[in-house]
N, C-alpha and C positions, 0 to 999 in steps of 0.2 A: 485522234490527235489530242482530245482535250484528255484521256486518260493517262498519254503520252503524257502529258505537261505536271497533272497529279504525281506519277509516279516520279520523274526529276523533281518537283521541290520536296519529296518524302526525301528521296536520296542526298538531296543538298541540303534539306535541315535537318536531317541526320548527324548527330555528334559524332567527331571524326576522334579515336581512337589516339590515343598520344603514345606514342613510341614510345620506350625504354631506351636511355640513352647509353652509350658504352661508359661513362663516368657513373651513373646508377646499378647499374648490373654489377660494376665492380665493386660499388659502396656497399652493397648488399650483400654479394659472397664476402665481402671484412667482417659484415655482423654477423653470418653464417658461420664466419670458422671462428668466430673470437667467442661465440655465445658459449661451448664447450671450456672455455678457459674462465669466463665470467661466472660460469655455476660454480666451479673449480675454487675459484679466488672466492664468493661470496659464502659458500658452503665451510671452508678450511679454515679463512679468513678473517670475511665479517661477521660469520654468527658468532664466531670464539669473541672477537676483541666486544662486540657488541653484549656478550654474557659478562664480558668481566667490566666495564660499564653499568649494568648493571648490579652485578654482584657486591661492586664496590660502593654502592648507596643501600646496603641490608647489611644486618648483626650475623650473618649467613656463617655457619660455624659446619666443620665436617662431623658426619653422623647426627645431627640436628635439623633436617631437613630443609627447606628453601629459606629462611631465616624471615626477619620482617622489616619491612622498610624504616629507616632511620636517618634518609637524610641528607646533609653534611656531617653529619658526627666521624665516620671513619676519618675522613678527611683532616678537619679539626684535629683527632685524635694522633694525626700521622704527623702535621706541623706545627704542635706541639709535642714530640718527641725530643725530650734531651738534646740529644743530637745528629737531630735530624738537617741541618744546616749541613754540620763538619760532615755526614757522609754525602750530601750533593756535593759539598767541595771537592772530596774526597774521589768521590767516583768520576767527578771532570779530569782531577789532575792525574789519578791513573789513567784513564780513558785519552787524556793527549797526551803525556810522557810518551808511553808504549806507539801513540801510533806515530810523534814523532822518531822514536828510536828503531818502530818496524819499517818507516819511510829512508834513516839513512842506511840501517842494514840492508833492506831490501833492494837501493841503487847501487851500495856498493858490489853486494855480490851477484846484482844483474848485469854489471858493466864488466867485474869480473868473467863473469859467464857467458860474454857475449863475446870475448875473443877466442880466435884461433890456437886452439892447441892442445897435446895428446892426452887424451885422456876428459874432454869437457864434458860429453854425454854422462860417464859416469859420477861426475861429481855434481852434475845437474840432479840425477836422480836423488843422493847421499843427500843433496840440503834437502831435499823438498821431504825426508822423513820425520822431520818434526811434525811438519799440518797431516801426515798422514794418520802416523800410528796414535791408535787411543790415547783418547785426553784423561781418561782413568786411570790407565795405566801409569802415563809419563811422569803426570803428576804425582804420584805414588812414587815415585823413582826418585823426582828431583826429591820429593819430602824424606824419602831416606837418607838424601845424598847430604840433606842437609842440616841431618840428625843432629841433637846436640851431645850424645852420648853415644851412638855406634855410626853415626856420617860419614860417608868418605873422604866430606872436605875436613872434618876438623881431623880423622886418622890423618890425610896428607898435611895440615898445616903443623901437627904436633911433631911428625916425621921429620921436619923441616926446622922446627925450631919456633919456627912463629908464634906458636902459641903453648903455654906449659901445659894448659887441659883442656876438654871440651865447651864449644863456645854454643850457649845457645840459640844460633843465630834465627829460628825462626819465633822464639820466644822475646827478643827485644824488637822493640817498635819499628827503629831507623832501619835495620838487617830484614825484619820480616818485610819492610814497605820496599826495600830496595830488588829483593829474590821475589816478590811478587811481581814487580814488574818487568824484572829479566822472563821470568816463566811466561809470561804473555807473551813478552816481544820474541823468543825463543818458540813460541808454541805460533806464531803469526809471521814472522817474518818471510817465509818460504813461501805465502802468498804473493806479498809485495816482490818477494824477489821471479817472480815464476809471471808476474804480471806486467812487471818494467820492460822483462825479458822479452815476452813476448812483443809488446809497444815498439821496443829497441829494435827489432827485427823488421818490422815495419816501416822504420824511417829509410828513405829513399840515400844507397849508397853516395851517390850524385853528393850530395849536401857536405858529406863528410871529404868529397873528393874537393870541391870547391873550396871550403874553410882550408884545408892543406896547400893548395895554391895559395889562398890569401896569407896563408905562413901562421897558421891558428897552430897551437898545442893542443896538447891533449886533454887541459883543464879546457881551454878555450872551446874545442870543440863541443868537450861537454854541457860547457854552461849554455852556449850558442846553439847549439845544435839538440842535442840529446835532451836535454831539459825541456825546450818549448817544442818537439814532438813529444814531449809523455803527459802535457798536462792536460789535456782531457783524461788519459788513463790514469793518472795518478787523481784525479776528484772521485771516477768512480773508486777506485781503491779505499781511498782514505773515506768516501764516504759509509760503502761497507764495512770496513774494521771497525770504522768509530761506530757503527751500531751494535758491531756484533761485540767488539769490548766494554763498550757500555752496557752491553749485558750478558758478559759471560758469569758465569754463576757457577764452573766444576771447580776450575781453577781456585780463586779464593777460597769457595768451601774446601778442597781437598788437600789446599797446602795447608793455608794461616788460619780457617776455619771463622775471619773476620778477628784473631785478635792477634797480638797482645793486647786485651784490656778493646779491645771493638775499633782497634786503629788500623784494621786494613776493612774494614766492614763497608761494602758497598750497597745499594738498591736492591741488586739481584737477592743478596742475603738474605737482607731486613724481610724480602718478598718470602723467603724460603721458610725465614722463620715463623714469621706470623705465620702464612698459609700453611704451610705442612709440618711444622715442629709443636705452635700453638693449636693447629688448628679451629683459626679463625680466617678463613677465606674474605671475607667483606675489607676487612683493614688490612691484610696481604694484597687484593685486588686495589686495594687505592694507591699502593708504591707506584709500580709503573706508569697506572695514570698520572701521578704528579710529576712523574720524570717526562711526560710522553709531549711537553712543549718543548724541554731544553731539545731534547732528539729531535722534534720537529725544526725548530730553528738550525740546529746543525747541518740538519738533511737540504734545510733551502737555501742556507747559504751558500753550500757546496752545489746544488742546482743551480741556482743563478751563475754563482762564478762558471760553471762549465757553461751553460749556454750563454755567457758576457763573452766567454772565449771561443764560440762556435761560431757567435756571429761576426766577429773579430778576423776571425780566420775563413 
């Protein structure tokens, strides 16, 4: 009896084993498959942006080896640059023209594209060849196209009368700044329009059937209807372009090469030059960091407003 009694308080002061609960097993298989993506992201990612942080406080020069710590001085050295001002302006106002002008293109011919009628599959595919085919190439094309001595616009405009001889349109400032930012929106729009598309598709016929009862039109519809299903998709949209044109870098290099005179000259460039033309890597790597708050502020503005409107809706 009394060993009886030993062995029950051994067994009842025994720490009792704590289950695993079905909300832990599953928190745990999210770190199980996400660790695979996190090596991913921190390896591809954060070592690169993390070197060029670093890179950008050393005199770090190509074929010079690791260079030597210096500081602020790149830094210094980048905002005092002549005109390092006009190209952050510069690189805003093309970076919103373009994603304004890829945002009304891209609704217009998503709305286009979204009705009934013969032939829409193939002209679906026909727009979306701008974001496909090489950005080396195109570019190269339009820069032919818009030669100022054997171009095809100034051969059709002289054909025509409009002009007596060749006009150098990528060598004057206003022309160069204006076919730079067609070539973006040209080279981007088939995103936005291939993206609306998709969104459009997704709003519940019902909605449109309803507004036509209430005797809405076709602008009405639009504004009412079509507009406030796409704006969650239209934030991420606009958010991705405005990154990716704020630092596209073939384009500009491959038409205007940043001039007339460094009046289409954006970040990307400036980055291009130092680091790979000068080869000084340290004051190259300090560009993008100085741009890398305006990008930030953009990116949460556009984060907030989509989650003001998730939780809205």
């Amino acid at each position: 009896m009394a060993q009886q009694t030993v062995q029950l308080q051994k067994v009842q002061g025994a720490p009792r084993r704590r289950r695993t609960t079905f909300r832990q097993r599953e928190a745990w298989l999210g770190w199980a498959l996400m660790v695979p993506a996190l090596v991913v992201v921190i390896g591809m990612v954060g070592y690169p942006f993390y070197e060029a942080i670093r890179i950008s406080f050393t005199d770090r020069m190509i074929g010079r080896g690791p260079g030597n710590w210096v500081g602020l001085r790149n830094y210094i050295y980048i905002l005092g640059w002549p005109d390092f001002g006009l190209m952050v302006i510069r690189t805003i106002s093309f970076t919103v023209a373009t994603t304004i002008l890829k945002t009304i293109v891209g609704l217009i011919l998503a709305t286009s594209l979204n009705q009934h009628f013969w032939g829409r599959n193939v002209l679906r595919g026909l727009f979306m060849l701008p974001w496909i085919l090489p950005t080396y190439i195109v570019v190269l094309v339009w820069r032919w196209i818009f030669d100022g001595q054997t171009g095809v616009l100034n051969q059709i405009l002289i054909s025509w009368g409009i002009l007596d001889s060749g006009f150098p349109f990528l060598a004057r400032t206003w022309s160069a700044i204006g076919l730079l930012i067609f070539v973006l929106t040209w080279k981007g729009y088939p995103f936005y329009a291939l993206t609306f598309l998709a969104g459009m598709q997704s709003i519940p016929s019902d909605l449109y059937d309803a507004a036509k009862v209430d005797g809405a039109g076709r602008f009405a519809r639009f504004r009412y209807v079509t507009l406030p299903g796409l704006k969650q998709v239209m934030g991420v949209v606009i958010l991705l372009s405005t990154i990716w044109t704020m630092n596209s870098l073939e384009i500009p290099l491959l038409l205007t090469g940043g001039g007339p005179s460094y009046d289409t000259e954006v970040f990307p460039l400036l980055t291009y030059r130092l680091a790979l033309v000068n080869f000084r890597l340290g004051e190259g790597a300090a560009v993008p960091i100085l741009m890398l708050p305006i990008i930030a502020i953009l990116v949460l503005a556009v984060a907030s407003y989509m989650d003001r409107e998730g939780a809205e809706s």
